[in-house]
N, C-alpha and C positions, 0 to 999 in steps of 0.2 A: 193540346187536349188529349187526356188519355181516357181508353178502353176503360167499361163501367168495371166496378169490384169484382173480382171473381177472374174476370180475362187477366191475361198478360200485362205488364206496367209499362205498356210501349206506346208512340204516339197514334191512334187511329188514323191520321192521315198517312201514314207511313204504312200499316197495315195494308190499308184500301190499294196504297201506289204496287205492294207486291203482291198482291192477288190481282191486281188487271191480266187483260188477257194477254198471252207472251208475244213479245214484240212493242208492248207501252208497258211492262211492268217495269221495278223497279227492287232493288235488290233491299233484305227487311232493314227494319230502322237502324242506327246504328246502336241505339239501347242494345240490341239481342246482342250486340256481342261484348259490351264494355259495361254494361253497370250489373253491381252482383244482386237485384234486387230481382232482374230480370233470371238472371242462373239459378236462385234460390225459386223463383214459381217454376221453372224445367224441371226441377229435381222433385218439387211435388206434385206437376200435372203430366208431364211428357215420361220421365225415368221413375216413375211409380207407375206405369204399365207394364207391358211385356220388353227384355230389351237383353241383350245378351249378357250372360256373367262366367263365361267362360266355356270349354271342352272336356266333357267327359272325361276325357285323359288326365286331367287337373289332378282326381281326385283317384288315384289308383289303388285298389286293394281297399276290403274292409279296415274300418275306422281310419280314411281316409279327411281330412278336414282344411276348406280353405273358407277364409274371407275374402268378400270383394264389395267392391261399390263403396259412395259415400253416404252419410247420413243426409236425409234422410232412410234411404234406400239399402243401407248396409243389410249384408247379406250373408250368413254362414251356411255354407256347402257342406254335407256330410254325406258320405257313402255308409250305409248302417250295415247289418249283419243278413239283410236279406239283398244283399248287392245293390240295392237303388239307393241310387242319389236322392237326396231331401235337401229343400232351402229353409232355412229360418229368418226370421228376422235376429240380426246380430246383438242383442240385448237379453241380459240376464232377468228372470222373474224375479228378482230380489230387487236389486237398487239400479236396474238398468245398465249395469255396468258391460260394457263390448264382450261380449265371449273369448273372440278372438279380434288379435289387432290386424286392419284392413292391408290388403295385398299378402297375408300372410299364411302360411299352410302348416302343419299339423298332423301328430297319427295317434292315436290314442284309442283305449275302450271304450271311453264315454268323451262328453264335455265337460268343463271346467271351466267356470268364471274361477280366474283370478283375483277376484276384491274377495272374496267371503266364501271360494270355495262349493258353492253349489256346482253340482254338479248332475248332469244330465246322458240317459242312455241316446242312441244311436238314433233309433227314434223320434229323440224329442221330450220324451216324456221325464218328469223330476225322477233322479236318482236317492239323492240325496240333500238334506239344508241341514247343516249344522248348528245344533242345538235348537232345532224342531220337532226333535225326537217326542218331547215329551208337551209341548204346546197343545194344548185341548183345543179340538176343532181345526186344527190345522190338516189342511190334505191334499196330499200330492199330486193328485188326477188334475188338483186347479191350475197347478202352477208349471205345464208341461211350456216347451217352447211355442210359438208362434210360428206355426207352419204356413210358408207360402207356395203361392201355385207354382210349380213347375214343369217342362216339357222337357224332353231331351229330342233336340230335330235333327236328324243328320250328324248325333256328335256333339252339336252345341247348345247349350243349356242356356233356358230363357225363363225369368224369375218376372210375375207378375206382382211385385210387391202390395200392391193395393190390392189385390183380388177382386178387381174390378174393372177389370180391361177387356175385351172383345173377346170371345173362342179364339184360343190359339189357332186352328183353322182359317180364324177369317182373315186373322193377322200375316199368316203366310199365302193367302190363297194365290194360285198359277205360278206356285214358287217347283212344288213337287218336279212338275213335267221340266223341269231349267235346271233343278239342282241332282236332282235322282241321278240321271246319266252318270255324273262324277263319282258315285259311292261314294258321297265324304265319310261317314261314317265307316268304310272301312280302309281308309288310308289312316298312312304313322306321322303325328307331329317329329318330323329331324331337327327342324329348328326353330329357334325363337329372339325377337329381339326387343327391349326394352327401349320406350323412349319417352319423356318429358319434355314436351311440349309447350311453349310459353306462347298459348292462342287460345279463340275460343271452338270448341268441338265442334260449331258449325260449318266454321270456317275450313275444318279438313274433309268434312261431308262434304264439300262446294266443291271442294278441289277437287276430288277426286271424282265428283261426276260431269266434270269436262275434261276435254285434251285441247281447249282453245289455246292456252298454255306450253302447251307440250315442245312445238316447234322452236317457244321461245327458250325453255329451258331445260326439256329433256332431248337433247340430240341421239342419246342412245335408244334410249325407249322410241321414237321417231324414226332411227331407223331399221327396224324391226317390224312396227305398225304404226302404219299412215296414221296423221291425227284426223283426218275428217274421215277417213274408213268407218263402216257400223253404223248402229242406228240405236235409239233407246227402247225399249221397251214399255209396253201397255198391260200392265198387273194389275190383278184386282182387287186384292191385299194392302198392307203395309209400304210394303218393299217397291225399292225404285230400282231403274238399273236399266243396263245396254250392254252391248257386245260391240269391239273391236277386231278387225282383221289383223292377220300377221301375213307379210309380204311371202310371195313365192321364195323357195328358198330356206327360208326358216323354220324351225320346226315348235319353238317355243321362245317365251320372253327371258333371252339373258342376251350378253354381252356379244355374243358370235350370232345368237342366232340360234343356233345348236342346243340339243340337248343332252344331258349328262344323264340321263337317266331312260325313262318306256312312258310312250302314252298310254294313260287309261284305257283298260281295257272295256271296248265295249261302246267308246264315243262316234257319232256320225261323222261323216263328212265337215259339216260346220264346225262342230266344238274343233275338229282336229286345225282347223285354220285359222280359229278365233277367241279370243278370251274374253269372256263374261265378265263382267264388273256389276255388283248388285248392291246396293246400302240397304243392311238388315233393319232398318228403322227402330230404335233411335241412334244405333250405336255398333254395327258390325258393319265392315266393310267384307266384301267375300270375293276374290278372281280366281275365277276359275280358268284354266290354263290346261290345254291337251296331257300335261305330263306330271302336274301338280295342281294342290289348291293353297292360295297364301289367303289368311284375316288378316285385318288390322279390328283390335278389338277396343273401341277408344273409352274412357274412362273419364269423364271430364271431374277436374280438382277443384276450379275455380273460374269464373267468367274468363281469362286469360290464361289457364294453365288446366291441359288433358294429358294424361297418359293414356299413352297408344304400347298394345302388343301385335308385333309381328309373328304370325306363325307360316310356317313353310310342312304340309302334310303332302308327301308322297304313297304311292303303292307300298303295300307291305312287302311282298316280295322282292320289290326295285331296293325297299331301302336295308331291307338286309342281304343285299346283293357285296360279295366281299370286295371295300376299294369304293363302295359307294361313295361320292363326295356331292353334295347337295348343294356346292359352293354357286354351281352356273345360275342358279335362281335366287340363293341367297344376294348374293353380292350385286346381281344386278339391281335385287329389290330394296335393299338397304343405300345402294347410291339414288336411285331413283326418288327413296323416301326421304333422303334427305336434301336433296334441291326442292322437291316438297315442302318439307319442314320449315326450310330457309325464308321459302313464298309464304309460307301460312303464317310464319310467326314478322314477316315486315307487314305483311295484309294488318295484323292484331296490332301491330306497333300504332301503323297508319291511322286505324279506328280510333285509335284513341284518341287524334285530331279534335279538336271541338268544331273545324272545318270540314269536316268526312261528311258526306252527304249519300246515302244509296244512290247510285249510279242504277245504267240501262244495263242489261244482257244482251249481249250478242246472239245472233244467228245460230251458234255453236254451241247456245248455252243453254237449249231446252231441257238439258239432266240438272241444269242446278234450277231451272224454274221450278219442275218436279221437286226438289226439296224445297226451295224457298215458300212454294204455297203449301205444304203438306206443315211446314212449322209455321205459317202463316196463319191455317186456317186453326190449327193450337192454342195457337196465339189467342184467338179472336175469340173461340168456344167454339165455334162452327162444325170443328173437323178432332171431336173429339181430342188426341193429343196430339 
């Protein structure tokens, strides 16, 4: 039996099993992660709210321009000539056609559809239509772009495509007093790394908000910080998320322990011995780290296939310290991500069983109950997206 029209295409007994109370719940149906019927309602209830589409940094310098997201949610970025960033929706007022083709970037005076040549100032607003010139009754002011809501928070840009999502406010609320301390906003992206992913984007949200896992297959990251060290956190917003201890001894997450660079300045006693792990709902991963801050910023393509970016943002003065090498965090994060990966995409193999059945959460697993009822209650209507 499935949920009335309007909810989710999932079983309601499956629903109900993972909204019980944690300790009888049950992990969501296996629809959420393997039929595309289920990804095509996320992409118009869940990723048509607010949801990250990248870092200020994207988009450097006047006429600055990237695409991101998929349809229906496409999205073009533009820095105009009064320095702010603006979103549109990625479609020409002409014949719809993409402005710009997605993951891709751009610098120009205006905008340009490629099928027919319209093209648009910085703004938004029509420039130009070719052979309009002389159409009676035809006018410009009609046919500017579709401007969507945007926030710039800390640095990272969050696009409400529907224009009908909650106050950016309420979506981050008790996010400030957890994230502020770090400046992200004024630390430098040093690096970044690509990756394609053959899962489903929940499945790397699960992951990463346990370390029940961790013993079994991150021996470095374990030992650095205990897996049952920390605790999760109680937000009043959006956002999920918990903090990790790092053992005596160490001063940050890489391979030695050590760090290659300067802790933030300005963090208490806690931040400097622990890393914050947050999920920006729906779609940003954030750790914050005494000496750095890494996203994974996920991208989902397909019921089985996300692209995820890694970003690694240090102090500015740290990273233009001459001989800097950013390697001690990269390389730990990008091996970690990928025994990650390995788990996420045999999890996605497995699903696709027609024997797969949600399983219980363990003890250790009250960070993925937290997401599983927060997509749960999406699912249902309940809990807005």
């Amino acid at each position: 039996m499935f949920k009335q029209q309007g909810a989710a295409p999932v079983p309601a007994d499956g629903l109900a099993a993972a909204l019980a109370p944690f300790g009888q719940s049950r992990m969501l149906p296996r629809e959420a992660y393997v039929d595309p019927t289920v990804f095509a309602w996320e992409q118009r209830h869940i990723f048509s709210g607010w949801s990250c589409v990248g870092h200020a940094s994207d988009l450097a310098g006047v006429g600055a321009q990237k695409a991101v997201g998929t349809a229906p949610n496409t999205t073009l970025l533009v820095r105009a000539e009064d320095d702010v960033i603006r979103a549109f929706a990625n479609t020409c007022r002409h014949r719809g056609h993409e402005l710009l083709a997605c993951n891709t970037v751009t610098k120009g005076r205006g905008v340009v559809c490629p099928y027919h040549s319209w093209s648009y100032r910085l703004d938004g607003r029509l420039r130009n239509a070719p052979g309009f010139g002389d159409v009676e009754g035809f006018d410009r002011d009609e046919f500017g772009l579709a401007e969507l809501r945007l926030v710039n928070w800390h640095g990272w840009l969050f696009v409400d495509p529907s224009g009908q999502d909650a106050e950016f406010a309420d979506h981050v609320a008790g996010l400030d007093e957890v994230v502020g301390p770090y400046h992200p906003a004024d630390l430098t992206i040093v690096a970044r790394h690509s990756y394609e992913l053959a899962t489903n984007w929940k499945v790397i949200a699960e992951n990463y908000q346990e370390c029940y896992h961790c013993s079994t297959i991150h021996p470095e990251l374990s030992r650095i910080s205990p897996p049952t060290s920390g605790e999760n956190l109680e937000l009043k917003g959006t956002w999920m998320g918990g903090w990790m201890s790092i053992v005596e001894g160490a001063e940050t997450m890489s391979l030695s322990g050590k760090s290659g660079g300067v802790a933030i300045a300005g963090l208490g006693e806690r931040e400097l011995r622990s890393v914050m792990y947050l999920v920006g709902y729906p779609n940003l991963l954030v750790s914050l780290h005494p000496d750095y801050v890494m996203t994974h910023l996920m991208t989902p393509l397909a019921a089985d296939r996300t692209h995820v970016e890694c970003a690694w943002a240090f102090p500015k003065d740290v990273a233009a310290t001459p001989g800097f090498d950013p390697s001690y965090a990269v390389d730990f994060w990008d091996l970690t991500n990928r025994q990650d990966w390995a788990a996420c995409e045999s999890v996605q193999r497995g699903l696709t069983s027609p024997h797969a059945r949600p399983g219980p959460l363990a003890p250790d697993e009250d960070g993925v109950y937290q997401f599983v009822t927060r997509v749960a209650k999406a699912y249902s209507g309940a809990g807005g997206r």
